[in-house]
C-alpha positions as CSV (number, residue, x, y, z in Angstrom):
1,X,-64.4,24.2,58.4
2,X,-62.8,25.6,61.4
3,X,-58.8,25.7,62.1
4,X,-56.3,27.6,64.4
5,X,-54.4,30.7,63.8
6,X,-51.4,31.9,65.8
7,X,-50.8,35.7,65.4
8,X,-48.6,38.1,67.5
9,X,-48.7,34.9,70.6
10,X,-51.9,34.6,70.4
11,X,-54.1,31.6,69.4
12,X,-57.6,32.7,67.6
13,X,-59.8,29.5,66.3
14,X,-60.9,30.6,62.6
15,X,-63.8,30.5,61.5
16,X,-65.7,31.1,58.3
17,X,-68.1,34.1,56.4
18,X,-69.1,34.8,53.3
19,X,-68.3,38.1,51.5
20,X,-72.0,39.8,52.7
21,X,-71.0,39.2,56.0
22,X,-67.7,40.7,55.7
23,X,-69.1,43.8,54.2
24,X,-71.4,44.1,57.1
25,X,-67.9,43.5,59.7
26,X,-66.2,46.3,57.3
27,X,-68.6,48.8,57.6
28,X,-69.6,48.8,61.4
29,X,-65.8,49.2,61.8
30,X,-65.2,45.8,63.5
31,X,-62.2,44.8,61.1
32,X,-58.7,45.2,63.0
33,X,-56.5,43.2,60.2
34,X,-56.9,41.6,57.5
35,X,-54.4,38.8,56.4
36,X,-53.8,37.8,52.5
37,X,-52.0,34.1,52.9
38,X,-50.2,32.5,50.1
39,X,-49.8,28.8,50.8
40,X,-48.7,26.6,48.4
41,X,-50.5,27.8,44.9
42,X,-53.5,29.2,46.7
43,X,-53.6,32.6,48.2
44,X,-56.8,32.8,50.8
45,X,-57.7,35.9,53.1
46,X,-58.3,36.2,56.6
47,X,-60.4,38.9,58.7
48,X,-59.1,39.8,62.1
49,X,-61.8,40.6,64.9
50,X,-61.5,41.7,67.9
51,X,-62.7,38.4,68.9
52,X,-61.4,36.0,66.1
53,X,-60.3,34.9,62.4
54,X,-62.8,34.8,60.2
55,X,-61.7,33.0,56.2
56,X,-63.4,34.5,53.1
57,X,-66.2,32.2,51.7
58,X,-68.3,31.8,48.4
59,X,-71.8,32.0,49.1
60,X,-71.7,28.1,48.9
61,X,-69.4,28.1,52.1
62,X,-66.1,26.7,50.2
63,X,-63.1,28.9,51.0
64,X,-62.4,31.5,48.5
65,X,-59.6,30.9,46.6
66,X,-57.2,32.9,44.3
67,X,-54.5,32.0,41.7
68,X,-53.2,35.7,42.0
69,X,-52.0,38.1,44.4
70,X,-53.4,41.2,42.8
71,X,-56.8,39.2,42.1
72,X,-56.7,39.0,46.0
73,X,-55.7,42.1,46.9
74,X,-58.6,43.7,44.5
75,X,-61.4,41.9,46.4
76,X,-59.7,43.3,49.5
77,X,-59.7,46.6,48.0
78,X,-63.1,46.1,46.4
79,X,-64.4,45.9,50.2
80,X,-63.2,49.1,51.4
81,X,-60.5,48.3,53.0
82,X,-56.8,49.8,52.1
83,X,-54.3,48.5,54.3
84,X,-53.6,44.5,54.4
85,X,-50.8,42.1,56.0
86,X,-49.2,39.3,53.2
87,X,-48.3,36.3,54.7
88,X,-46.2,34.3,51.6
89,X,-43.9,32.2,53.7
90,X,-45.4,28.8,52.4
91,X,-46.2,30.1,48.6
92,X,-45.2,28.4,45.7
93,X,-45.7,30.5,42.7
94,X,-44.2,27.9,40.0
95,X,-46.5,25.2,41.8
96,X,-49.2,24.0,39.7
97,X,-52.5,23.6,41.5
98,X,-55.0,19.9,41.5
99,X,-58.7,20.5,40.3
100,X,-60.4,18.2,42.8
């Protein structure tokens, strides 16, 4: 699954990575930003490159997800990294999510 991001006037195409990867991104110091975004009930996070967007996946390559903003920001955390940017202009707390 592959999308488009638009950050500080500037178009990045997204792409996906599971958390192994990420580690590996964290730890050779190529991370510049990382985005937690709320949309709708679902909060998702995003890893700015130098390069491009890279979304969170589950070792099965499905988009991590999370109900919670602290359950996100732990995982963040849990990675090593301390400083993230929240993007909640499109989240609906109250909004009750579909099982599909």
């Amino acid at each position: 699954m592959k999308g488009f991001l638009y950050l500080n006037n500037k178009c990045y195409l997204v792409k996906v990575m599971n958390e192994k990867t990420i580690r590996a991104l964290v730890e050779a110091g190529a991370v510049k930003k990382v985005l937690i975004i709320a949309e709708g009930s679902v909060i998702h996070v995003d890893i700015v490159t130098q390069n491009d967007v890279v979304t969170a996946t589950t070792l099965k390559g499905t988009i991590k997800l999370w109900a919670t903003l602290d359950a996100s920001a732990k995982w963040v955390k849990n990675l090593g990294i301390g400083r993230i940017q929240l993007v909640i202009d499109k989240w609906l707390p109250g909004q009750k999510g579909l099982r599909l």
